[in-house]
C-alpha positions as CSV (number, residue, x, y, z in Angstrom):
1,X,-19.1,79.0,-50.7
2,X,-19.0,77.5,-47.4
3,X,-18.4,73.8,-47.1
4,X,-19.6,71.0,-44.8
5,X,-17.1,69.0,-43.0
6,X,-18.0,65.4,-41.9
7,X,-16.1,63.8,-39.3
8,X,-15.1,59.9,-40.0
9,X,-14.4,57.7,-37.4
10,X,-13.1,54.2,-37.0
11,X,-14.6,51.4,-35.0
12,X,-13.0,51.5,-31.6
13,X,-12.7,49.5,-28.9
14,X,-11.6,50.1,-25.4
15,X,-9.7,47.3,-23.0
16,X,-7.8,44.5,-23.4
17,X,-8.9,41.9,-26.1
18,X,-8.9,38.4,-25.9
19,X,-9.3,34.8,-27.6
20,X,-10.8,32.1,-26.5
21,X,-9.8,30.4,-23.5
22,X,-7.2,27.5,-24.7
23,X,-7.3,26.3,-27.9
24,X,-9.6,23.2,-29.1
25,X,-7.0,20.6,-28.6
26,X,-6.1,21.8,-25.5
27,X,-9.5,21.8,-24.3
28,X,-10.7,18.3,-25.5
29,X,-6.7,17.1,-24.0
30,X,-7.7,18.5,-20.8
31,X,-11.2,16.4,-21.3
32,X,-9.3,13.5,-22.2
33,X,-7.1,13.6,-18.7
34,X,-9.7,14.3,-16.4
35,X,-11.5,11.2,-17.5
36,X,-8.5,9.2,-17.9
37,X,-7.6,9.7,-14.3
38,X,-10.9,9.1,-13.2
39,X,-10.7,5.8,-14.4
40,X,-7.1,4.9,-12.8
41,X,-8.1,6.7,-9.7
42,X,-11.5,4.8,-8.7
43,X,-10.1,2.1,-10.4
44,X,-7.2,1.8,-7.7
45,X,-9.2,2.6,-5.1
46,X,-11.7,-0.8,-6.5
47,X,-9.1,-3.0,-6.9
48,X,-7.7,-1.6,-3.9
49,X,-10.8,-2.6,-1.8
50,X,-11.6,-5.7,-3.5
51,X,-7.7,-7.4,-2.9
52,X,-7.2,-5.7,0.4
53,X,-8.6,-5.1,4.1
54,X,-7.1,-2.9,7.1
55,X,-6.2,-3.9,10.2
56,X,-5.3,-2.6,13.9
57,X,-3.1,-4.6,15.7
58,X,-3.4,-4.3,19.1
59,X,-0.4,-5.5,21.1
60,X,3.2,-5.5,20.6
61,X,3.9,-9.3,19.9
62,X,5.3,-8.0,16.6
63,X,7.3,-5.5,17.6
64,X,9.5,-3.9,16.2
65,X,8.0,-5.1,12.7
66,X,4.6,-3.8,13.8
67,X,3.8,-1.7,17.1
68,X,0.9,-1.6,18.8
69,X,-2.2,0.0,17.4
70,X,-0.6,0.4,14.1
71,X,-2.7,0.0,11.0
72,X,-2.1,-2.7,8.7
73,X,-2.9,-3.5,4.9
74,X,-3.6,-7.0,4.0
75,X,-4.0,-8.9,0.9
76,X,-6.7,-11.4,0.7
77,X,-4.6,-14.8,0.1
78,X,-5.9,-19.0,0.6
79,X,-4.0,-20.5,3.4
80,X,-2.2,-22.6,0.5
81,X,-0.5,-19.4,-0.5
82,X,1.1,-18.7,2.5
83,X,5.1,-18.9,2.5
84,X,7.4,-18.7,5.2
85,X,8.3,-15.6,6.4
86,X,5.0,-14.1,5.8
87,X,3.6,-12.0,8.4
88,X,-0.3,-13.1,8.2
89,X,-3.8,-12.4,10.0
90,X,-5.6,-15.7,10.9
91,X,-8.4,-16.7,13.6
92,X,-7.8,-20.0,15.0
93,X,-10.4,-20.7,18.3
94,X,-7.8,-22.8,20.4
95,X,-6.1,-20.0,21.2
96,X,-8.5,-18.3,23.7
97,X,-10.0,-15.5,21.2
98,X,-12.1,-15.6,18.6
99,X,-10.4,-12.1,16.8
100,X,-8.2,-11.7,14.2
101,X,-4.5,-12.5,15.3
102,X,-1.4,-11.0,13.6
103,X,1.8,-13.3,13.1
104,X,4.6,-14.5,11.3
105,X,4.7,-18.0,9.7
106,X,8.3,-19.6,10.6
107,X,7.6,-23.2,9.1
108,X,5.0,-24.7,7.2
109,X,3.8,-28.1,6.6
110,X,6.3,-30.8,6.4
111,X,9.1,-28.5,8.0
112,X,10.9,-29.3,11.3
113,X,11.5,-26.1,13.4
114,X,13.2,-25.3,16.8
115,X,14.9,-22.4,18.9
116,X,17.2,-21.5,19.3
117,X,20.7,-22.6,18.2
118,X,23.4,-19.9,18.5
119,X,20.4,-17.9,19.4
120,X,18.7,-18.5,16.0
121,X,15.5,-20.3,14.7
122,X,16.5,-23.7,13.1
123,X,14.3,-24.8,10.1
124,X,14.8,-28.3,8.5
125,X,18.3,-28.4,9.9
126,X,19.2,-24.5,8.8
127,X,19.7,-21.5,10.5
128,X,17.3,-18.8,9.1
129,X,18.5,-15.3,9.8
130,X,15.7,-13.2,10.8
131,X,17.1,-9.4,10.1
132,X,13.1,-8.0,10.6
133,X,13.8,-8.7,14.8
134,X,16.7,-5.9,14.2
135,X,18.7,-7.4,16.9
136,X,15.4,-8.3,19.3
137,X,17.5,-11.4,21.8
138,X,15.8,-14.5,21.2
139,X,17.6,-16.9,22.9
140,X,15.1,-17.3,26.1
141,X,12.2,-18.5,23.0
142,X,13.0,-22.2,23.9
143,X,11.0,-24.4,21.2
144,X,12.1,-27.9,21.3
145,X,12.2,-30.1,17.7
146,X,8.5,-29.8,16.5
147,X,7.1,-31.6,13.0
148,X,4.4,-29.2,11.4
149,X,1.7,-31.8,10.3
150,X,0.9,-31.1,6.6
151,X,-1.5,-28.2,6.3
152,X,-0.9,-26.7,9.2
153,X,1.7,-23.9,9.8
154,X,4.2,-22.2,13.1
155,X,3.8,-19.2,13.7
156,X,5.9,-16.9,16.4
157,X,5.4,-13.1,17.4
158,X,8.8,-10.8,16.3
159,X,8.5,-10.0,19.7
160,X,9.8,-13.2,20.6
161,X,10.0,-12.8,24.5
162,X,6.2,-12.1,25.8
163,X,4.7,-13.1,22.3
164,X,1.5,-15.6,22.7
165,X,2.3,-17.9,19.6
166,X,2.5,-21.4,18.6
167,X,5.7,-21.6,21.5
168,X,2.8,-20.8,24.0
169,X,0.6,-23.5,22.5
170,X,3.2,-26.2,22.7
171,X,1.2,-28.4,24.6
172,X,-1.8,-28.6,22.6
173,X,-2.7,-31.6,20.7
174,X,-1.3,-29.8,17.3
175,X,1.9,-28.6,19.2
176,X,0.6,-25.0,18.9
177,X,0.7,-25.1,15.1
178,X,-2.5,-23.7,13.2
179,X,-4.6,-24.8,10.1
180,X,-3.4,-23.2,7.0
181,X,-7.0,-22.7,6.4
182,X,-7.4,-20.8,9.2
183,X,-5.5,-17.8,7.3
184,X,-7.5,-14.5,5.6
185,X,-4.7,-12.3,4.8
186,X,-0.5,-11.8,4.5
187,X,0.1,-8.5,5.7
188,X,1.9,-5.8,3.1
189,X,2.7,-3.0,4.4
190,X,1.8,-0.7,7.5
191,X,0.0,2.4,6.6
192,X,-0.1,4.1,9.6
193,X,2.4,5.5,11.0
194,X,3.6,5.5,7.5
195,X,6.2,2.7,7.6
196,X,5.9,1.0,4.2
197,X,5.9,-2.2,3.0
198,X,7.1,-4.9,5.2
199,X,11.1,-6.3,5.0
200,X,11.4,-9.0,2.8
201,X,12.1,-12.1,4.6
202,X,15.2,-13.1,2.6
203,X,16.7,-15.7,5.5
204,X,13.5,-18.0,4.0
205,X,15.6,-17.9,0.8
206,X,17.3,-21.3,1.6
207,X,14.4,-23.3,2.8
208,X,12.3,-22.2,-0.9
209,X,11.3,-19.6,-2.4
210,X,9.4,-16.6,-1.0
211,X,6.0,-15.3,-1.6
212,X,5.3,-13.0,-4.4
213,X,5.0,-9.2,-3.8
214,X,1.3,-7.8,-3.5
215,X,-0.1,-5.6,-6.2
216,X,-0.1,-2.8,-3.5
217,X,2.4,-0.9,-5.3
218,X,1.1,-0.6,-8.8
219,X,-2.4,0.4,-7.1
220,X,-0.8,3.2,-5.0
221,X,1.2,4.6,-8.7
222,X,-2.7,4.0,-10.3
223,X,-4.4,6.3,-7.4
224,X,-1.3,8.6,-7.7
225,X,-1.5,9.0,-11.6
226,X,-4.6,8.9,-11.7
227,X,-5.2,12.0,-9.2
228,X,-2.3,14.0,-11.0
229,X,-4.6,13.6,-14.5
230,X,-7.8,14.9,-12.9
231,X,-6.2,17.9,-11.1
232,X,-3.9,18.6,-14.2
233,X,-6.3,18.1,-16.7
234,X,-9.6,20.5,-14.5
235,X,-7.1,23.1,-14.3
236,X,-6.1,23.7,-17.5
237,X,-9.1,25.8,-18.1
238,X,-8.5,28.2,-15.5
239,X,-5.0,28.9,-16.0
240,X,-5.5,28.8,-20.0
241,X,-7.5,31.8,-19.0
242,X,-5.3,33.6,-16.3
243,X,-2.5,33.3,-19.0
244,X,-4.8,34.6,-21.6
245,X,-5.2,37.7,-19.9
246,X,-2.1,37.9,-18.9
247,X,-0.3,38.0,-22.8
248,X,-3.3,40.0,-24.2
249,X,-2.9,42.7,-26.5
250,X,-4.2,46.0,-25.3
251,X,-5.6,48.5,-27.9
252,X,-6.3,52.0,-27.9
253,X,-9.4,53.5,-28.7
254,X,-9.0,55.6,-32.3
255,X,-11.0,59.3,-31.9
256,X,-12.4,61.0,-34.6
257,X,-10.3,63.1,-37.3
C-alpha cells in the first residue's frame, strides 16, 4: 500500500531582521532636544541682536586694546551708565566727523584728571594703573589739571601718542570732554580676530566701582547649547538606525523536511 508523503515547512525568512528605529522615548527625547535648542539658539541670537551692534574700528588710536579694522561687539548702554574704564562708541560733532568714534572713558563728571605723573594718568589725586596699554610709553600725553563738568566725560585713545581724543580737544570750550549723552554703546569684546572680551579695567577700582559685565557671555553658552541640542537631538534618528543594523540578529532560512 503505497503512501503519500507531504512535505511541511516552516515560515522562513531570509536577511537580517530588525526593530524599529529607537525606542518611543528615545524618539519623543530626541523631539524634545531639537525644539529645546531651537528655542536657546534663536533665542541668543534675539537677544543677541536686540542688546548688541558690531562695529569696525578703523584706526589704531586703541591699540593694542583694539587694532585697526578689527570688529567690535557693543552693548547698547545710556550715557549715565558709563563707568570709567569703559572703552565706548559715541558721535560727538565737535570733533570733525560725524561717525561713530571708539574710546576709552578715563574720568567722568565731577572727576579731575591729568597726565602724566611718574608717567601715569592722575584721577582725583590717584594714580590709575592702566595694565590694558601693556607697557604703551605715555609720558609725551601731556594733559594739564582739567575739571570734567557734570555730565560730560574724558576720553583718551590706548594709543596714547597719535590718538585724536579729548587731549587733542583741549582747547575747545568743554576742554575736549564729551556729553555723556552723546554715548550708544561700551564695547565687550572683539570678535574678530577672535580676541575676547575686553581686560577689565581694575586700576578704576579705587576711584568707584566698575561697570557691570555684559550678558555677552551667557548668550554665547545659549547659541552654544542650544546648537549642541538640535544637532544631538536630529541625529539620534539616523544613528538609532545605523546601530540598529549594526546589532541585528541574522536568521537563517528553515528548508523543508
Amino acid at each position: 500500500m503505497g503512501g503519500e508523503s507531504t512535505a511541511r515547512t516552516a515560515p522562513h525568512s531570509g536577511g537580517t531582521s530588525t526593530g524599529p528605529v529607537g525606542s518611543r522615548t528615545g524618539q519623543r527625547l530626541s523631539g524634545l532636544a531639537v525644539a529645546l535648542g531651537l528655542v536657546l539658539f534663536l533665542g541668543g541670537f534675539a537677544w543677541g541682536a536686540f542688546l548688541y551692534r558690531p562695529y569696525t574700528v578703523p584706526t589704531s588710536s586703541m591699540t593694542p586694546t583694539i587694532d585697526a579694522g578689527d570688529r567690535v561687539l557693543a552693548q547698547r548702554v545710556d550715557g549715565d551708565e558709563v563707568r570709567r574704564g569703559d572703552v565706548v562708541v559715541f558721535t560727538d560733532k565737535t570733533w570733525v566727523t560725524n561717525a561713530p568714534v571708539v574710546k576709552r572713558v578715563v574720568a567722568v563728571g565731577g572727576d579731575t584728571v591729568s597726565c602724566c605723573t611718574n608717567g601715569k594718568l592722575t584721577v582725583n589725586g590717584k594714580q590709575v594703573d592702566e595694565t590694558y596699554l601693556k607697557g604703551s610709553p605715555v609720558e609725551d600725553k601731556a594733559i594739564p589739571t582739567v575739571k570734567v563738568p557734570k555730565g560730560r566725560l574724558f576720553l583718551l585713545g590706548d594709543e596714547r601718542q597719535g590718538s585724536l581724543d579729548s587731549s587733542a580737544h583741549l582747547t575747545d570750550a568743554a576742554q575736549g570732554t564729551v556729553a555723556s549723552s552723546a554715548v550708544t554703546a561700551r564695547v565687550d569684546a572683539v570678535v574678530w580676530p577672535m580676541k575676547g572680551m575686553l581686560e577689565r579695567p581694575t586700576g578704576f577700582e579705587a576711584l568707584g566701582a566698575l561697570s557691570s559685565p555684559g550678558p555677552l557671555r551667557m548668550i554665547l553658552v545659549l547659541i552654544v547649547v542650544g546648537g549642541a541640542l538640535v544637532l544631538g537631538g536630529g541625529a539620534y534618528g539616523p544613528v538609532a538606525k545605523l546601530f540598529s543594523r549594526r546589532t541585528g540578529v541574522r536568521t537563517e532560512p528553515v528548508g523543508a523536511r
